[in-house]
Biopython code that builds the backbone (N, CA, C, O; Angstrom):
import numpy as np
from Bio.PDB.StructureBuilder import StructureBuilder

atoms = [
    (1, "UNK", "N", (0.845, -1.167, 0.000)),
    (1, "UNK", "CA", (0.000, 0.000, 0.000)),
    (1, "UNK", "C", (0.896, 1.237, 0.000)),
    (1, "UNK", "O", (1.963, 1.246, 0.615)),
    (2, "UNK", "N", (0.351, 2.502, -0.846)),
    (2, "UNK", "CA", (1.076, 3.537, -0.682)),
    (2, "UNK", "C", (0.868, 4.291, -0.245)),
    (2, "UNK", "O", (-0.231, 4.520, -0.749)),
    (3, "UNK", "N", (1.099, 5.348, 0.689)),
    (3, "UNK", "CA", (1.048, 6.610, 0.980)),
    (3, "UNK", "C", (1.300, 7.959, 0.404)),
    (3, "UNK", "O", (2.483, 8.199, 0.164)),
    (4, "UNK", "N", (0.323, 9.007, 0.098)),
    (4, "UNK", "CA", (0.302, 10.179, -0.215)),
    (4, "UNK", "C", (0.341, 11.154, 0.876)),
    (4, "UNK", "O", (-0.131, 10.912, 1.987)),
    (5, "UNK", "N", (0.988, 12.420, 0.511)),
    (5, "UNK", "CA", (0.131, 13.366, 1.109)),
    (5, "UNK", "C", (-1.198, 14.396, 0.263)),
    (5, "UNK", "O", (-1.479, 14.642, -0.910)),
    (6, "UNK", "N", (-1.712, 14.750, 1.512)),
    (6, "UNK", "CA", (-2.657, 15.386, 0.856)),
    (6, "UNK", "C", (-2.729, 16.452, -0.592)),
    (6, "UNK", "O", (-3.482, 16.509, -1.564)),
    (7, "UNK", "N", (-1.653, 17.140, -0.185)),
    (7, "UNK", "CA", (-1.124, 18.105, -1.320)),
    (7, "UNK", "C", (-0.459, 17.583, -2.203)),
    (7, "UNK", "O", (-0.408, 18.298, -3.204)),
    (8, "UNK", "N", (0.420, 16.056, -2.342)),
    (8, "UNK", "CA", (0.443, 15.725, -3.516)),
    (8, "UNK", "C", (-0.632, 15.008, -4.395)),
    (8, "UNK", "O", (-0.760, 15.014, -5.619)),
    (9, "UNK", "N", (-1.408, 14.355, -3.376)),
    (9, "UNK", "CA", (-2.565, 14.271, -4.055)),
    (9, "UNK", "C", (-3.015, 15.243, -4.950)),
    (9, "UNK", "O", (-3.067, 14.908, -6.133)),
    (10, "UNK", "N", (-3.376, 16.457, -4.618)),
    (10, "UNK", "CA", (-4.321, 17.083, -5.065)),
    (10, "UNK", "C", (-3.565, 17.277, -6.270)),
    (10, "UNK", "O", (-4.132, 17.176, -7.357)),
    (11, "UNK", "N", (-2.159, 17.585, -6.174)),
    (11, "UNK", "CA", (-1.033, 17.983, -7.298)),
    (11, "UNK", "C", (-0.814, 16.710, -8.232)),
    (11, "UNK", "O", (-0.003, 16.759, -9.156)),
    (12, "UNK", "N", (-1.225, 16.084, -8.082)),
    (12, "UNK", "CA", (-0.762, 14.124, -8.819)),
    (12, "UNK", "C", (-2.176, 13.577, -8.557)),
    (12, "UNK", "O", (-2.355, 12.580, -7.858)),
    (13, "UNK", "N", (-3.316, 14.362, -9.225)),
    (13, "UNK", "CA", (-4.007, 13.252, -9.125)),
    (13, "UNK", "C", (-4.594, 12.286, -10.168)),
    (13, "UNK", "O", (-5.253, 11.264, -9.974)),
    (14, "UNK", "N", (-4.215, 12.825, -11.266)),
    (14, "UNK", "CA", (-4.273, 11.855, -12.386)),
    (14, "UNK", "C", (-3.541, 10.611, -12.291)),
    (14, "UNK", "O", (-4.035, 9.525, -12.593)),
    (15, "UNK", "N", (-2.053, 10.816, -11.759)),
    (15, "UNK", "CA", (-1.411, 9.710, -11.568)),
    (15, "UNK", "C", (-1.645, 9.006, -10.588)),
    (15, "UNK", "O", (-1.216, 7.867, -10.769)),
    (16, "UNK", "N", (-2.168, 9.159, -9.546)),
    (16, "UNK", "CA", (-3.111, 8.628, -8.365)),
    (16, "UNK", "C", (-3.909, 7.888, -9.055)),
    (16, "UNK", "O", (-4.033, 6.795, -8.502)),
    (17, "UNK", "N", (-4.709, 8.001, -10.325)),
    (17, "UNK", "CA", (-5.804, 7.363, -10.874)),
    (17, "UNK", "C", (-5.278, 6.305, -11.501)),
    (17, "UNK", "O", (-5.871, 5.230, -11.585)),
    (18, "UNK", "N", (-4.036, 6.549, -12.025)),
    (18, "UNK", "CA", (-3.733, 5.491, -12.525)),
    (18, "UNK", "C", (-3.300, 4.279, -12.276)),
    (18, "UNK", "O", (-3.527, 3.187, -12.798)),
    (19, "UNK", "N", (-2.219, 4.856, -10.840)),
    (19, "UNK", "CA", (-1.997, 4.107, -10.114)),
    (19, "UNK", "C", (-2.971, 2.931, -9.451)),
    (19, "UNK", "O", (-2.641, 1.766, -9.227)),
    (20, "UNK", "N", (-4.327, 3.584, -9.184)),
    (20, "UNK", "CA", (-5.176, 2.833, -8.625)),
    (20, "UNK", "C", (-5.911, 2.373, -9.492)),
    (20, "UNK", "O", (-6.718, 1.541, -9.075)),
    (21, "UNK", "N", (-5.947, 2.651, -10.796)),
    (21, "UNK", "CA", (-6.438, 1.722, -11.703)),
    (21, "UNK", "C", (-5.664, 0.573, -12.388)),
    (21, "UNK", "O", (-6.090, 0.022, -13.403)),
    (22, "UNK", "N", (-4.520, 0.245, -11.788)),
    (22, "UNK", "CA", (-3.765, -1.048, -12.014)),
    (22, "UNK", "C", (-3.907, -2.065, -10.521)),
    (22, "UNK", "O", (-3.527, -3.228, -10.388)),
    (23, "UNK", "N", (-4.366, -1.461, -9.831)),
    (23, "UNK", "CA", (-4.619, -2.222, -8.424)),
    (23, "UNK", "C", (-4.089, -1.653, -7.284)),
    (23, "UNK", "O", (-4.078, -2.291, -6.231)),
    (24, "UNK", "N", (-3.585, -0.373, -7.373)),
    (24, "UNK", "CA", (-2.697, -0.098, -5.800)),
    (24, "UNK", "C", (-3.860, 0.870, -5.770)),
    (24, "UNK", "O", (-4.623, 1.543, -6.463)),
    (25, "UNK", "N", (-3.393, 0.390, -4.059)),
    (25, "UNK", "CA", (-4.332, 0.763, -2.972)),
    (25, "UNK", "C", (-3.642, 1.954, -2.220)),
    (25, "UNK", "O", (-2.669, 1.616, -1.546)),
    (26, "UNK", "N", (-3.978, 3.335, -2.212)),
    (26, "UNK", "CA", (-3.222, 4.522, -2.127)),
    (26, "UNK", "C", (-3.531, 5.170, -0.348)),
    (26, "UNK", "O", (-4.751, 5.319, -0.424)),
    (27, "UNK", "N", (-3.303, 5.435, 0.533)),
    (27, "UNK", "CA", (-3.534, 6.242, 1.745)),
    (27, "UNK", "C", (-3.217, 7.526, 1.257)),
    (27, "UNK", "O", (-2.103, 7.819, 0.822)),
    (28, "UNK", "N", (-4.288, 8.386, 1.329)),
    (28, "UNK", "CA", (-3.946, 10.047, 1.628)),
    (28, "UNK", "C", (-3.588, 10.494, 3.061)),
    (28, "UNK", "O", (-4.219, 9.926, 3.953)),
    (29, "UNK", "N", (-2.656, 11.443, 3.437)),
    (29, "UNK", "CA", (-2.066, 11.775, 4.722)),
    (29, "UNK", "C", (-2.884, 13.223, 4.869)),
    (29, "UNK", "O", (-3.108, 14.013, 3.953)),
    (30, "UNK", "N", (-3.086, 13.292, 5.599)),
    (30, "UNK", "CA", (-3.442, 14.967, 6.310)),
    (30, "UNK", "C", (-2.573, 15.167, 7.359)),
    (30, "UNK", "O", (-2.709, 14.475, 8.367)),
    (31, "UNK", "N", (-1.375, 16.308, 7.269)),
    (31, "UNK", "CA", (-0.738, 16.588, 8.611)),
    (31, "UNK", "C", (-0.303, 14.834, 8.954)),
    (31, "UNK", "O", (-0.464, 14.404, 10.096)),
    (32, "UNK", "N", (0.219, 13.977, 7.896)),
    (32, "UNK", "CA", (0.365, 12.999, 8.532)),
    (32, "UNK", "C", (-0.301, 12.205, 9.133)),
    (32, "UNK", "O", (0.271, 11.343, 9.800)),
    (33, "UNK", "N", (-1.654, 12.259, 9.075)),
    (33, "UNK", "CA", (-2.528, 11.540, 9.702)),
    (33, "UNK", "C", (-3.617, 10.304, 8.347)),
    (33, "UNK", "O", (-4.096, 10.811, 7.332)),
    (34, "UNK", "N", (-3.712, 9.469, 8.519)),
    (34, "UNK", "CA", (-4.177, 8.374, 7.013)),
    (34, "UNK", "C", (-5.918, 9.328, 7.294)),
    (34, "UNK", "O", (-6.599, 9.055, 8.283)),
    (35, "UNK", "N", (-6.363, 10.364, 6.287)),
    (35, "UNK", "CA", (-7.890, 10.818, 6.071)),
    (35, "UNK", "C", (-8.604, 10.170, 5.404)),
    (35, "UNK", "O", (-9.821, 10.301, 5.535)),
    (36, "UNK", "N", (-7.908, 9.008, 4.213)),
    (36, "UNK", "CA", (-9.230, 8.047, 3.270)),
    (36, "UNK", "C", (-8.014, 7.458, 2.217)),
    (36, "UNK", "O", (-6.886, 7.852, 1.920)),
    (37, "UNK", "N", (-8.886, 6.271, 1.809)),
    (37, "UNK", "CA", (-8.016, 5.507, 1.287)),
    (37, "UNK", "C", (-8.244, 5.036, 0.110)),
    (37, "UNK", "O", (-8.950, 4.028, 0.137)),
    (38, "UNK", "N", (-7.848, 5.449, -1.135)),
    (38, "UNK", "CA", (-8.726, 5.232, -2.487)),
    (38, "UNK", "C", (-8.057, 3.548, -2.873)),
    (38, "UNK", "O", (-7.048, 3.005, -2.424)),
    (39, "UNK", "N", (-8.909, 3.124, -3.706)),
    (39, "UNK", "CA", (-8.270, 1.762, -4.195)),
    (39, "UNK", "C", (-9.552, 1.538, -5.038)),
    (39, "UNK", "O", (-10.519, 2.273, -4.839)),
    (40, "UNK", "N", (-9.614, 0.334, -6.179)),
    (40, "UNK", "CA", (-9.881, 0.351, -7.657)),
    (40, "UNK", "C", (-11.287, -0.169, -6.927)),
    (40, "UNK", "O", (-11.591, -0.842, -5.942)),
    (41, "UNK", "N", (-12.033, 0.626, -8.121)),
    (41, "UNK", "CA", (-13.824, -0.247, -8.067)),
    (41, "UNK", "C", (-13.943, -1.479, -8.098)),
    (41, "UNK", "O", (-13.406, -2.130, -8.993)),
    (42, "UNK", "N", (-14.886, -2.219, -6.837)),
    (42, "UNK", "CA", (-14.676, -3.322, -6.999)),
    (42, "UNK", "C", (-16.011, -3.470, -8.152)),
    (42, "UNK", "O", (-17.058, -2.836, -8.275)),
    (43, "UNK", "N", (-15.457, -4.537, -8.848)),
    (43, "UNK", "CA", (-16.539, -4.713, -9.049)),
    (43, "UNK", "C", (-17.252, -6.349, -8.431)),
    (43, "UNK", "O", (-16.572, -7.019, -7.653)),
    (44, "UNK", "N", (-18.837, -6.909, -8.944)),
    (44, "UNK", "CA", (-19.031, -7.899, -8.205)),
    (44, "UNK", "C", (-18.636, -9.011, -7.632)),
    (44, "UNK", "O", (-18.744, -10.039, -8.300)),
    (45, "UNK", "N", (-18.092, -9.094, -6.283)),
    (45, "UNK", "CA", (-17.791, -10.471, -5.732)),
    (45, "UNK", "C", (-18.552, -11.728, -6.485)),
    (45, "UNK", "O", (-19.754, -11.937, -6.652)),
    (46, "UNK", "N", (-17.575, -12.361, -6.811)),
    (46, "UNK", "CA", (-17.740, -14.063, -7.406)),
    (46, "UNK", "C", (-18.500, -14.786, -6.124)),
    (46, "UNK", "O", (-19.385, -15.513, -6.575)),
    (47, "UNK", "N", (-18.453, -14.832, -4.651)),
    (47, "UNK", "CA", (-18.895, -15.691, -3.823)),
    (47, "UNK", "C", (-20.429, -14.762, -3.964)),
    (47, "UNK", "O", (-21.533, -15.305, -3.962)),
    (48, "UNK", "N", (-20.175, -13.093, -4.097)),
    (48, "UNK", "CA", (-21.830, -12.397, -3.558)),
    (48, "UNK", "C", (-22.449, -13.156, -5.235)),
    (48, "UNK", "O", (-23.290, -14.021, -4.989)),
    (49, "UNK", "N", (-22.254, -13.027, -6.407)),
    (49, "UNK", "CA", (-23.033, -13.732, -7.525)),
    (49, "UNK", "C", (-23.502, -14.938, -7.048)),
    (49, "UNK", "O", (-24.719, -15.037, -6.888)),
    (50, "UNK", "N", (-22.528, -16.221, -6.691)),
    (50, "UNK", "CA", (-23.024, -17.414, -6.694)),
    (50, "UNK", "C", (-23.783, -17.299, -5.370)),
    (50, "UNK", "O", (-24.720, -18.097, -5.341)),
    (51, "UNK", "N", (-23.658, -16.478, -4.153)),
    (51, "UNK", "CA", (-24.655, -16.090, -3.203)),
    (51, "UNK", "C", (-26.120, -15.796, -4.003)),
    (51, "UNK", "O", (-27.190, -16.380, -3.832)),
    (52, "UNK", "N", (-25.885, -14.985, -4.686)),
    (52, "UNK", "CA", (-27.277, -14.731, -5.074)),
    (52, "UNK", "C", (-28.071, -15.413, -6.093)),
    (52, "UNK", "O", (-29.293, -15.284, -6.030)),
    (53, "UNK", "N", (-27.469, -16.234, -7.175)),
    (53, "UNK", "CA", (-28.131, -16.944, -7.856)),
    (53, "UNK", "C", (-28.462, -18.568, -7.086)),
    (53, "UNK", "O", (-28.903, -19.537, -7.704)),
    (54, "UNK", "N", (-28.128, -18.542, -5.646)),
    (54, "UNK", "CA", (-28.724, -19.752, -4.974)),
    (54, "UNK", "C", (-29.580, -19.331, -4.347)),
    (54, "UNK", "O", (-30.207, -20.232, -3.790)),
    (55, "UNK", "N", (-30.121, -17.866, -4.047)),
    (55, "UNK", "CA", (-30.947, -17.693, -3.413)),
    (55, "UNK", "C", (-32.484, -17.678, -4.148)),
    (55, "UNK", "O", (-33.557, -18.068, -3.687)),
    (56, "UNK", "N", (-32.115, -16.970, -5.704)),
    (56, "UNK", "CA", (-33.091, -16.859, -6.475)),
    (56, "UNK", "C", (-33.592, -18.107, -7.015)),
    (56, "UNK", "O", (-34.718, -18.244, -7.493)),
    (57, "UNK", "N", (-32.626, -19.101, -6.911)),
    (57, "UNK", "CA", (-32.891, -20.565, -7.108)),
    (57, "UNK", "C", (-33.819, -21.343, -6.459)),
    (57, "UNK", "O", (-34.657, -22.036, -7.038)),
    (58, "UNK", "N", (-33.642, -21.209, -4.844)),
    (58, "UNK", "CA", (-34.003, -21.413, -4.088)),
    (58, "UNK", "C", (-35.815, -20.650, -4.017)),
    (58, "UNK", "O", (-36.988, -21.024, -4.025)),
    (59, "UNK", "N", (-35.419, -20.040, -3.985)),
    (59, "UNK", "CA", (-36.830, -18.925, -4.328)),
    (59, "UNK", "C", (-37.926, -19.131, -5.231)),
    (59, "UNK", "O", (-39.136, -18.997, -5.053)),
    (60, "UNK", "N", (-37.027, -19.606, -6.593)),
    (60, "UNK", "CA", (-37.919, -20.188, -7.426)),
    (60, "UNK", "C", (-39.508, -21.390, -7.261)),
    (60, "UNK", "O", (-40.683, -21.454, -7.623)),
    (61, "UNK", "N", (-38.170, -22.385, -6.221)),
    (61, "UNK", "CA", (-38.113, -23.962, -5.945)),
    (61, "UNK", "C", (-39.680, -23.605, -5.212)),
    (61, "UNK", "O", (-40.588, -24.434, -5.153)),
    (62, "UNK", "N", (-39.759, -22.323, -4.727)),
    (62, "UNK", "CA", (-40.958, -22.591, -3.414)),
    (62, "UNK", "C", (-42.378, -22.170, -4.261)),
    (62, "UNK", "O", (-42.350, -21.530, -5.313)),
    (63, "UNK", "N", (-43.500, -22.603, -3.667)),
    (63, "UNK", "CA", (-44.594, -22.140, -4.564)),
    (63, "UNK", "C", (-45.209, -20.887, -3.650)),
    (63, "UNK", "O", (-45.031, -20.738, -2.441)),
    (64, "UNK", "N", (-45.730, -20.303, -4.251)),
    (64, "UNK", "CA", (-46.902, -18.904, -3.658)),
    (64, "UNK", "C", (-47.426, -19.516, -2.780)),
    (64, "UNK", "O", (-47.919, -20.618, -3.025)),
    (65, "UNK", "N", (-47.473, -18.843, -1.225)),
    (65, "UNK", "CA", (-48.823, -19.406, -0.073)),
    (65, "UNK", "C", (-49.829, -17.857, 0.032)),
    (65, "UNK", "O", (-49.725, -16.793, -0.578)),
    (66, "UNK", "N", (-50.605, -18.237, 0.885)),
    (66, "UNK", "CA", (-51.695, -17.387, 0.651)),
    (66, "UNK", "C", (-52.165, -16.692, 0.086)),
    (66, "UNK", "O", (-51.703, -16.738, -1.054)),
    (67, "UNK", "N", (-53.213, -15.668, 0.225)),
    (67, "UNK", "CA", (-54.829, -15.227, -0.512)),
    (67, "UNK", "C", (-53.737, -14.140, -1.050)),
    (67, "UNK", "O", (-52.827, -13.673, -0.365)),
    (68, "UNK", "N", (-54.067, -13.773, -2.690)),
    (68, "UNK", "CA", (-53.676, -12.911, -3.032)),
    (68, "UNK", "C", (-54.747, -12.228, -3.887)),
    (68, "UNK", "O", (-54.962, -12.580, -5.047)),
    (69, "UNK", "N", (-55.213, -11.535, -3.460)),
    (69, "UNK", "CA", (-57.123, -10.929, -3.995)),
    (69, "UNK", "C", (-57.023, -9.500, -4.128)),
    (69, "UNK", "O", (-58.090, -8.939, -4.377)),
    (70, "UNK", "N", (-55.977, -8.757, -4.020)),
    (70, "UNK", "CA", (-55.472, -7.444, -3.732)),
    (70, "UNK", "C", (-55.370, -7.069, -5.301)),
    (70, "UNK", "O", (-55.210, -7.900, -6.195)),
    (71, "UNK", "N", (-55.491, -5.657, -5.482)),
    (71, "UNK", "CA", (-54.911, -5.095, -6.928)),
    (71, "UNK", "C", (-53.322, -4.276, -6.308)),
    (71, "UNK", "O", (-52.898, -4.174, -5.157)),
    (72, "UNK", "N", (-52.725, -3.780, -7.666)),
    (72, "UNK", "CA", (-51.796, -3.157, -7.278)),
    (72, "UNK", "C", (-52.491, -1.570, -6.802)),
    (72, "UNK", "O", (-51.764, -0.811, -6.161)),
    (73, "UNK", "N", (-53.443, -1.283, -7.038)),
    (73, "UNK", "CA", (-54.158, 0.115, -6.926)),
    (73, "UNK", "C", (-54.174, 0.161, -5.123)),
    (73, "UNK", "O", (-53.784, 1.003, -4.315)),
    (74, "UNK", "N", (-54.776, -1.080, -4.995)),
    (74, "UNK", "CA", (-55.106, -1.100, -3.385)),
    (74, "UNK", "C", (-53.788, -1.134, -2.629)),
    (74, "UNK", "O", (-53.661, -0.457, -1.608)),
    (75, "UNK", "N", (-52.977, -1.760, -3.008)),
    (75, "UNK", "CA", (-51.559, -2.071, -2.566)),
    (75, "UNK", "C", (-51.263, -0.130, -2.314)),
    (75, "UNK", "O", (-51.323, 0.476, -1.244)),
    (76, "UNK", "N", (-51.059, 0.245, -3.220)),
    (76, "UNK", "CA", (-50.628, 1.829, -3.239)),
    (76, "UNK", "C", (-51.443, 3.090, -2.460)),
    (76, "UNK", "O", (-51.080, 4.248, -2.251)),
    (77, "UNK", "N", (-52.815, 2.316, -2.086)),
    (77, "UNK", "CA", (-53.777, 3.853, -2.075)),
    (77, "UNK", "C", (-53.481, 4.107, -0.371)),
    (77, "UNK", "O", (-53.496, 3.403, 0.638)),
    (78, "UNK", "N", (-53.245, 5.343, -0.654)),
    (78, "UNK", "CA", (-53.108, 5.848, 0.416)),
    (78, "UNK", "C", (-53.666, 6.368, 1.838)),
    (78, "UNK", "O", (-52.899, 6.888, 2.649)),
]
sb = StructureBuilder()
sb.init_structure("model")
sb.init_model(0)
sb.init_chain("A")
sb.init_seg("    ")
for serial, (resi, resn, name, xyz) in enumerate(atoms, 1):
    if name == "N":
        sb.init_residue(resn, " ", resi, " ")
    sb.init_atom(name, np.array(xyz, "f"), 0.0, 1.0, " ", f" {name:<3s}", serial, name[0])
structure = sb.get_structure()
């Protein structure tokens, strides 16, 4: 992981972008102190996908229980 300071941040921040768009994970310093920590978009976890397509699976598997006699009008009216 790398460390910045704040003011080179602000002065380097294109290269900050780039940096963190190859995978490094950057600390900004304030007065030396770590204020936030940029690092690359994740994008979707492989375990949260296969999490969720067992759930919708699962979901499928079950049938409808009770009275459903309602409109969507009634559902909404206020």
């Amino acid at each position: 992981m790398k460390t910045i300071s704040a003011a080179d941040a602000n002065r380097h921040f294109s290269g900050l972008l780039r940096d963190v768009a190859t995978g490094e994970v950057v600390t900004v310093l304030s007065r030396g102190k770590p204020v936030a920590t940029i690092g690359p978009a994740v994008r979707e976890n492989h375990q949260r996908q296969i999490a969720r397509q067992t759930l919708l699976s699962r979901l499928r598997q079950n049938t409808a229980s009770g009275k459903r006699d309602w409109t969507r009008d009634e559902l909404y009216e206020g």
